[in-house]
VEXDREN-2710 file (C-alpha; in Angstrom, 1 decimal):
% VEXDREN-2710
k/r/px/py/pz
1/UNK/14.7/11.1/-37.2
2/UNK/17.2/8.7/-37.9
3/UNK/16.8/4.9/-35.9
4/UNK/19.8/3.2/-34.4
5/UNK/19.5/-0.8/-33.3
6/UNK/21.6/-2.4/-31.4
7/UNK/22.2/-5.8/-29.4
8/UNK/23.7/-5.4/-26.1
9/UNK/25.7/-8.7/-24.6
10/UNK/26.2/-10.7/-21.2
11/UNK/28.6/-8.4/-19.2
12/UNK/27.8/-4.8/-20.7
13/UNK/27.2/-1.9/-18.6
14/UNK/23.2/-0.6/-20.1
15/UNK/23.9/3.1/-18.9
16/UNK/27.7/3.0/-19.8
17/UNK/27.3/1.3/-23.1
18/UNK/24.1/3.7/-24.2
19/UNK/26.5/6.4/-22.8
20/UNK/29.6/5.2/-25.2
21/UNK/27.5/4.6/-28.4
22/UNK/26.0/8.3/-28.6
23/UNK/29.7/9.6/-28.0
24/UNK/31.2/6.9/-30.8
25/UNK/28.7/8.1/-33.5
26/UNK/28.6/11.8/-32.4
27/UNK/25.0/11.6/-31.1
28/UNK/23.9/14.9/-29.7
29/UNK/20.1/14.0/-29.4
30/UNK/18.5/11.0/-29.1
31/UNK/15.3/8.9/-27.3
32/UNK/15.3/5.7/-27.0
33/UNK/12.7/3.8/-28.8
34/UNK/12.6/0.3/-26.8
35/UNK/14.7/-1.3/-25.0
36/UNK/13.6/-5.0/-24.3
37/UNK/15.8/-7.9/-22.3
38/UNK/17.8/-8.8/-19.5
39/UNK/19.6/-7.9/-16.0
40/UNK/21.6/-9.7/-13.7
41/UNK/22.7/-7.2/-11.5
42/UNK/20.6/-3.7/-11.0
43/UNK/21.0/-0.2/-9.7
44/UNK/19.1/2.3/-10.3
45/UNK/18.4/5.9/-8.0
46/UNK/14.5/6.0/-6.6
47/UNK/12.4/9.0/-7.0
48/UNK/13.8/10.9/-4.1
49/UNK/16.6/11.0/-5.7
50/UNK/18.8/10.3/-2.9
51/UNK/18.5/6.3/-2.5
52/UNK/19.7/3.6/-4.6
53/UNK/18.5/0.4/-5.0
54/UNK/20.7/-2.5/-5.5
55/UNK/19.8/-6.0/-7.0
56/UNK/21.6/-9.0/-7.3
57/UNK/19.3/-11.1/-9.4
58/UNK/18.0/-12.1/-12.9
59/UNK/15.3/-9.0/-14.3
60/UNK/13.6/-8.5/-16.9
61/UNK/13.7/-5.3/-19.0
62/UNK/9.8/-4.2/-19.0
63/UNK/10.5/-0.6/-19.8
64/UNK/13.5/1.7/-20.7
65/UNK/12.6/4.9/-22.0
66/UNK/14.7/8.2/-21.8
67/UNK/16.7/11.3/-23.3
68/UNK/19.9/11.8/-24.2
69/UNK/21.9/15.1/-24.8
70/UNK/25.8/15.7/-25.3
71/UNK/26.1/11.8/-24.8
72/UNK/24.7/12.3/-21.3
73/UNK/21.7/10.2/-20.4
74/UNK/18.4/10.6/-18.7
75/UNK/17.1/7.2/-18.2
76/UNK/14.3/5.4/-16.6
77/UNK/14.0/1.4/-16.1
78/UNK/11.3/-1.3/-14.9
79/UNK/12.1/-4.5/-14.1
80/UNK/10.5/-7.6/-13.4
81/UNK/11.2/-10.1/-11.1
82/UNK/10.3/-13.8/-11.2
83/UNK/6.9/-13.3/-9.2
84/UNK/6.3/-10.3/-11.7
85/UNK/6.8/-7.7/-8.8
86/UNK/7.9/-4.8/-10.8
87/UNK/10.8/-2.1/-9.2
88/UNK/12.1/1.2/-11.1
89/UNK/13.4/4.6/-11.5
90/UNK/16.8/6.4/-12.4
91/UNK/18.9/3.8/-14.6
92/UNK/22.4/4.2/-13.1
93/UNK/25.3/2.3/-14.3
94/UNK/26.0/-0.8/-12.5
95/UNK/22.8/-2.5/-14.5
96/UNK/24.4/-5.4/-16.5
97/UNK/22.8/-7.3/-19.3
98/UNK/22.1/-10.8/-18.5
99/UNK/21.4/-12.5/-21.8
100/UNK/20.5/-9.3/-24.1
101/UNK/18.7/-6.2/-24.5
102/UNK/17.5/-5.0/-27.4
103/UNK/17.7/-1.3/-28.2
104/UNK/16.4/0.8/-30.4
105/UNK/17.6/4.9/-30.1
106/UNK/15.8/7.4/-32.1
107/UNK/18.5/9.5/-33.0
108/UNK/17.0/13.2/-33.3
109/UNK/18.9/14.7/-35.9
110/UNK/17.1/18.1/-36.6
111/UNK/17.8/19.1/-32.7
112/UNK/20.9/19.6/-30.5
113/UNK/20.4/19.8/-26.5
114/UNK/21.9/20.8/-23.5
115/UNK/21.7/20.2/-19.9
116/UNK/21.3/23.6/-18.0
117/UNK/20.5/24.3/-14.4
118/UNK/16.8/25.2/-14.4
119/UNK/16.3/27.2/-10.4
120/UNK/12.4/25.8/-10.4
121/UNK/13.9/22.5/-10.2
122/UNK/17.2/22.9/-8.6
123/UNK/18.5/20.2/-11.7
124/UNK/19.9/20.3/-14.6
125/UNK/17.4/19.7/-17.0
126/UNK/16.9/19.2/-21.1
127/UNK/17.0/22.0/-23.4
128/UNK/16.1/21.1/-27.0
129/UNK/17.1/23.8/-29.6
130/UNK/15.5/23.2/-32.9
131/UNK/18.7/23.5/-35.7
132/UNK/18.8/26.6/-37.7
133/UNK/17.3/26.3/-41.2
134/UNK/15.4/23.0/-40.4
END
């Protein structure tokens, strides 16, 4: 495995940018490691996957784990309010960095994935495929 650490900025998308940093450096695989900072605006889908939840307010970044496959991410976020009240779920863009976050992608070299439709779940879901000769 192969680490890749990065410093995201005030303004940046934390989907879109994770998103546009596998596809610059031909990612195919990756997890992310940690993820540690800052939101000023969330949105992120709950666990029924039909409702979002929108937040205009300062957050911290208690969590961020996740996959990505083919530059397509699978995310998950907690964040923390100023009372320490805790909301997460789906990352979905529209979550912008506040002061920073701190990432760290484990970039999975010895595997390539997919997303295919899996009919158990009715979603596409993660297929890792082990590299020939590794």
């Amino acid at each position: 495995m192969k680490e890749l650490a990065i410093r995201l900025t005030k303004g940046q998308d934390l989907r879109a940018t994770i998103e546009k940093i596998c596809l610059d450096n031909s990612i195919n695989t990756a997890v992310v490691l940690s993820g540690v900072g800052s939101v000023y605006e969330a949105y992120i889908r709950l666990a029924d996957a039909s409702d979002y939840l929108s937040r205009k307010q300062e957050l911290e970044i208690v969590s961020l784990t996740g996959t990505i496959s083919k530059a397509k991410a699978h995310l998950h976020i907690s964040l923390s309010d100023e009372k320490g009240s805790v909301i997460g779920g789906h990352l979905e863009k529209g979550c912008l960095i506040n002061t920073t976050c701190e990432l760290v992608l484990g970039v999975l070299e010895e595997y390539e994935s997919d997303r295919l439709f899996d009919e158990n779940t009715g979603y596409k879901e993660i297929v890792f495929n082990r590299k020939k000769g590794l």
